[in-house]
N, C-alpha and C positions, 0 to 999 in steps of 0.2 A: 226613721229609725236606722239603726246601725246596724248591717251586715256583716260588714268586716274590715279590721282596719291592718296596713300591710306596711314594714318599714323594713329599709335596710340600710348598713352603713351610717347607723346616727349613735351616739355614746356607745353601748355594749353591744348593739344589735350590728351585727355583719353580715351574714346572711340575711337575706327576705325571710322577714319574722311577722307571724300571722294572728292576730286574735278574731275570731269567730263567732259571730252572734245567732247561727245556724243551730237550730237542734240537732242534738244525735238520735242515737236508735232507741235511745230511753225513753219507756213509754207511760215512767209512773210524773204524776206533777203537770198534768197536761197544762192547767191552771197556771205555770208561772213563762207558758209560750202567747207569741203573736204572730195568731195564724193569719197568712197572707194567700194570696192566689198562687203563689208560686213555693213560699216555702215556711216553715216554722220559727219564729225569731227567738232567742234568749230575750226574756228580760231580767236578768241577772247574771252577774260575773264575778265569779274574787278569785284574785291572781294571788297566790303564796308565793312563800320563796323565803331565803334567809335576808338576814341586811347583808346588803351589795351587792344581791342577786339580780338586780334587772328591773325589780317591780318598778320604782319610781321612774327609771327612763322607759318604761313604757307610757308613761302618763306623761311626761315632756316630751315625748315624741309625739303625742296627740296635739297638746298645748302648744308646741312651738310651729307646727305645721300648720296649726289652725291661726298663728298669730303671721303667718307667712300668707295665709287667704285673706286677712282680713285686714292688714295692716301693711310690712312687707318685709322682706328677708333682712334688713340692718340689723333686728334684737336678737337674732339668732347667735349664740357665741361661735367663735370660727374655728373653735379645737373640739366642736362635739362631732366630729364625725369618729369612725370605730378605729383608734389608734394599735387594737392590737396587730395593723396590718399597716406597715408605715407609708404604703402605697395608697391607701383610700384618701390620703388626705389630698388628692389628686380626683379620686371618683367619685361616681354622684350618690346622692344620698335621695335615697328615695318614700314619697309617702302613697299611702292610695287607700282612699276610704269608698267602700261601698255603701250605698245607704239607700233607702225607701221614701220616696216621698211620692203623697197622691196616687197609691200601689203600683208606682213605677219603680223599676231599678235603676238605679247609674252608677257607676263606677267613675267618681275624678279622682285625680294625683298629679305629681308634680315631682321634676327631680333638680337636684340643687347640688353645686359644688361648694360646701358649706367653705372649705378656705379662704375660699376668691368672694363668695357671697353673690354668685350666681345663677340665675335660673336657668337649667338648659335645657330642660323640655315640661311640657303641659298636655294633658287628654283629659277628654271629657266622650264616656260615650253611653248608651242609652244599652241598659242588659237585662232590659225585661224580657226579650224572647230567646230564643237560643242560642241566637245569631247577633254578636254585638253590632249594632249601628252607631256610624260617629257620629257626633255632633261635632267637634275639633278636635285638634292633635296639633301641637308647637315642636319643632326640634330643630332647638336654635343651633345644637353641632352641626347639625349638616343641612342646615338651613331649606329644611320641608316643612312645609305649612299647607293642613287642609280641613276641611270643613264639611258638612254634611248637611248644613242650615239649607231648608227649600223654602224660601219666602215669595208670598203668594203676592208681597206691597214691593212693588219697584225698590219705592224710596226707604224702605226697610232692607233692601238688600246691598243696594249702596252705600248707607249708612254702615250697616253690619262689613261690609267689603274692607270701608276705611279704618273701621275700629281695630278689625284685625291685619290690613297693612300697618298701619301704625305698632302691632305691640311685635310684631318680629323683630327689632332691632333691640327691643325693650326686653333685657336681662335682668333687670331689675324688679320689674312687677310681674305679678299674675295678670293672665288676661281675663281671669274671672274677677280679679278685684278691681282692672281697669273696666271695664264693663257694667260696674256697679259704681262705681265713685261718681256722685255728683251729677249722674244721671235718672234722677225721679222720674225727669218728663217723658224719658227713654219707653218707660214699662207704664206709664199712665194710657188705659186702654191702649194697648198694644200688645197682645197674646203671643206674637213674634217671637219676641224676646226672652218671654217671661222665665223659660227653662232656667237663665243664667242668674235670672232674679232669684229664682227658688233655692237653687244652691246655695248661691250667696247664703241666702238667709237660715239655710240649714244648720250651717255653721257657724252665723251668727245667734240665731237665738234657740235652736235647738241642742247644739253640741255645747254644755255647760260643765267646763273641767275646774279640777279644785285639788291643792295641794295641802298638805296637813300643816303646813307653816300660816298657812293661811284663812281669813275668815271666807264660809260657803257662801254665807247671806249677811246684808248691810241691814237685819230684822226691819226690812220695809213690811214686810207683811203681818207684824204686830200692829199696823197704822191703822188698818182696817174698819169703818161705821158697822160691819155687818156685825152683830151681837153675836149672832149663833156659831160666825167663825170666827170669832174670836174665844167666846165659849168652848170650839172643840180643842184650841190651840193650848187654855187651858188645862181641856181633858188629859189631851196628849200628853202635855207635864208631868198632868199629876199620875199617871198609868205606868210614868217611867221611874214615879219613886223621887220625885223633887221635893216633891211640899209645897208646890206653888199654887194657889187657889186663886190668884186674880193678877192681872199686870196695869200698869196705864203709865201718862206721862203726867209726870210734877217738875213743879218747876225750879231750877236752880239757879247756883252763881255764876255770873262769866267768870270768873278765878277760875271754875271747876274744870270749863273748857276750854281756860288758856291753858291751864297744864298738862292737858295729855294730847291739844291739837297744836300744828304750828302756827306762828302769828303769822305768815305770809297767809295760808289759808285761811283763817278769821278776819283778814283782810279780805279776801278775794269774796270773803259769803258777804260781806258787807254791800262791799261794791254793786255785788248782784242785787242785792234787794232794794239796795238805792235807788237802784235807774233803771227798776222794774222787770228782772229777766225773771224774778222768780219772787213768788209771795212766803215760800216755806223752804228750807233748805234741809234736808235728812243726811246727819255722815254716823258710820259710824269710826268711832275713835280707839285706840290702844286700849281702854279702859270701861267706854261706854257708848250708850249711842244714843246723840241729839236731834234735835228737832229745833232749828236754826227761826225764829223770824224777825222783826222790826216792833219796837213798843209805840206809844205815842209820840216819845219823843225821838225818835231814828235810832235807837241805841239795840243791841243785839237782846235778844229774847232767851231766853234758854231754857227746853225742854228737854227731862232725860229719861229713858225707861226705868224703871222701880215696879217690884215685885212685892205680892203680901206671901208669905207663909199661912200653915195651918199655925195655929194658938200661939202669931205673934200679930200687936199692933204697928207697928213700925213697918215703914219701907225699905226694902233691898234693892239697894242698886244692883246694876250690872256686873260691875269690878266685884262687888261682895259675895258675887253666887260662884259658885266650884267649876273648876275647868268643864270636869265633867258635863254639868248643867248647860252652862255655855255654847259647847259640843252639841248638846242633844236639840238646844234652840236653834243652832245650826240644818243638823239633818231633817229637823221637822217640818223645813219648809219643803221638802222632797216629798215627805207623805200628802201634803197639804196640797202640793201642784198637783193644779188639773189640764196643763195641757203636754202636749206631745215633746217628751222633752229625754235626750239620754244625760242621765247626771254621770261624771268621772270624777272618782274623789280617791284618793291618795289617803292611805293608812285610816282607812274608815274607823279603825278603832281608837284613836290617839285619846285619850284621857278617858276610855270609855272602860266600866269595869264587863268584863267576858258575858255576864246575864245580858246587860244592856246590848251590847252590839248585836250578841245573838238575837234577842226580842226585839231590835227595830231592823234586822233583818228578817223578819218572821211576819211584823207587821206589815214590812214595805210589800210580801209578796203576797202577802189577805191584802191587802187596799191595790195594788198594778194589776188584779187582775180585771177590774173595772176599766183601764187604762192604758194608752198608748206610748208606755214609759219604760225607759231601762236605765237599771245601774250598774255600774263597772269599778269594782272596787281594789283594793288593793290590804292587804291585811298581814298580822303573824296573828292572828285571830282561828287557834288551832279549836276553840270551842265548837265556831261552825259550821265544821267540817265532818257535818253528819247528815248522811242521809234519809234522816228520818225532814231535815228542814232543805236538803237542796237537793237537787239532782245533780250527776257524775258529769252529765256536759256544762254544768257552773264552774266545775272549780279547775281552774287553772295555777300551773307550778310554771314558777321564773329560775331556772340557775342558770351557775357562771362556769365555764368547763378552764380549766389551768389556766387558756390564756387571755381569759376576760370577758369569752363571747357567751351572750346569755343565749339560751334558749326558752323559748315556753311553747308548754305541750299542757291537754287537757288531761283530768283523769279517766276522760270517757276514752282516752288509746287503752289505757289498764284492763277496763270492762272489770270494775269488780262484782261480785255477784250483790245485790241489794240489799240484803242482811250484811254484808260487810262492814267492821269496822272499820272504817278508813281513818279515823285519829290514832288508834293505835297502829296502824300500820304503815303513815305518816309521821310520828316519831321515831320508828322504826328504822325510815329512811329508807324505806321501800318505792316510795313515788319520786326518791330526790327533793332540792328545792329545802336542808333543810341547812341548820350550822355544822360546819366541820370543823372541830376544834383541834390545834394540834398540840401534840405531846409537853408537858412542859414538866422539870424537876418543881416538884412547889417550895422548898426550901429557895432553889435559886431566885425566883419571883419575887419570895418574902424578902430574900437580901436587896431586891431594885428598892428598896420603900424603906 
């Protein structure tokens, strides 16, 4: 789970800017916390704000950080650090995620001179008790390097010696992603190690970010033999007002999916099924989503999803159904996941009418409180920003002060009393965070057009 994630110097953020997955002093909604040995977790977050307040580089500053753990600093662009200070583009830019795994704390980060595209320092340390212990610490400016590993196997301590000689010259990588690259055998029975394995993996399959330009889920999880869940996937549709009573796959033309995939890729699923790397190939495309295999005679197969409505015979495809719908097949694989997972999704509401977002926010916190699950959204979703559905430590405001740098602050600093309307008092512009329009003659307007 997610404690707290901490940036500075990246797009709009210039100061160490903080979001917080700690309860406050709110004691109503105990139900939508993760109570831990040490502390209370949020599982839920919606950060407001106007457009071009900051929201969405809060959500690239997660995404690109975590693509710098798991990949390496190249796709990073080299003008996102905070230009309202023309000097930063010389300083480092820093990230630091807190997080829980196996009810321990850690705290890793990393800082980078986004310009140059280098790494200059690295920590990793263990803050389950009161007293941080290291596990490493890199700081390639002044070239200190140290470690806290006590390993009981010799050759586990040599090994660990060289890996970390090795990455102090190395600017270029994390030493938590060297550490994990290509080393299976590394962590195969061997408990040593495993700390750096866990991380890694935290971030690879638990921290799962998502931008509104983009699809959540490849609807792998309509493929599903189990009847019953596929039945509630069903349910879930039809609860949200679709129409949908049944999905499956029929079968179509390759014409359908040469025109919305590219031919180098319908190449490439060929090749695979050829020479055996794969018996079923699943993508989803601009328009629809197949199910890839080989007929008798070697030729491609093509499988699509199609939907029934209530009191229609006919199949709907995917392209046929409303943004909306699409959207909602999106986030319902969120309610669906059953394992330990923080979802970050960017303008949760985009095609979504104000009921709906409110109600599969309403849902997502009746079904997480069975579960070990948080989401962190991002919204102008002023419907729900009621206290009757969230508590005052969820909702978080993003602005931008004259000279570009955002801030975010929760409403739990406000402390508004719990009868308070806080949407009216958010249009208000009482909390900030919201549009500031400026003066205009409207005749002068009329004559631009």
């Amino acid at each position: 789970m997610l404690l707290r994630f901490n940036v500075k110097n990246f797009l709009s953020f210039d100061d160490n800017t903080e979001l917080s997955m700690f309860s406050g002093k709110v004691r109503q909604k105990e139900n939508h916390l993760i109570k831990t040995n040490k502390a209370n977790l949020l599982k839920f977050a919606a950060v407001y704000g106007a457009n071009a307040s900051g929201k969405s580089n809060l959500i690239k500053a997660m995404f690109y950080s975590r693509d710098i753990i798991l990949k390496s600093i190249k796709d990073i662009p080299r003008e996102s650090f905070f230009k309202g200070n023309p000097q930063n583009k010389y300083k480092n830019t820093s990230f630091e995620y807190e997080i829980l795994i196996d009810n321990k704390y850690y705290a890793y980060g990393f800082n980078v001179i986004i310009s140059k595209k280098e790494i200059t320092g690295e920590w990793l340390y263990d803050i389950s008790n009161n007293k941080e212990k290291l596990i490493f610490e890199r700081n390639l400016e002044n070239n200190e390097f140290k470690h806290g590993m006590k390993f009981k196997d010799i050759n586990n301590k040599t090994r660990f010696d060289v890996y970390f000689e090795d990455s102090k010259l190395n600017n270029k990588t994390l030493f938590l992603n060297e550490i994990n690259r290509s080393k299976n055998i590394l962590y195969q029975n061997n408990n040593e190690f495993m700390i750096f394995r866990k991380i890694y993996k935290w971030f690879y399959d638990t921290l799962d970010i998502n931008f509104a330009s983009a699809p959540i889920t490849n609807f792998q999880y309509m493929l599903s033999d189990d009847m019953n869940f596929n039945e509630n996937i069903v349910k879930t549709l039809n609860l949200f007002g679709t129409g949908i009573t049944n999905f499956n796959l029929i079968e179509s033309d390759i014409d359908e999916v040469r025109r919305d995939l590219p031919r180098i890729l319908l190449e490439d699923v060929k090749e695979k099924l050829l020479n055996g790397l794969a018996t079923t190939i699943n993508i989803r495309g601009n328009e629809q989503f197949y199910e890839i295999t080989l007929d008798e005679n070697k030729n491609l197969k093509i499988k699509v999803l199609a939907f029934k409505h209530e009191n229609q015979e006919m199949d709907f495809y995917l392209s046929e159904e409303s943004d909306g719908t699409r959207r909602l097949m999106d986030l319902i694989e969120i309610l669906l996941n059953s394992e330990d997972k923080v979802f970050v999704i960017d303008e949760i509401d985009r095609s979504l009418h104000p009921n709906l977002t409110y109600k599969f926010i309403e849902l997502f916190l009746e079904i997480a409180e069975q579960k070990n699950v948080q989401l962190i959204v991002t919204t102008h979703e002023d419907a729900i920003l009621d206290l009757e559905l969230l508590r005052r430590d969820e909702v978080w405001f993003a602005e931008k002060d004259n000279k570009g740098k955002t801030e975010l602050y929760s409403l739990e600093d406000f402390g508004p009393r719990f009868d308070k309307k806080i949407l009216k008092a958010y249009l208000e512009g009482r909390y900030g965070a919201i549009p500031h329009f400026k003066k205009f003659n409207i005749e002068e307007f009329k004559n631009l057009y």
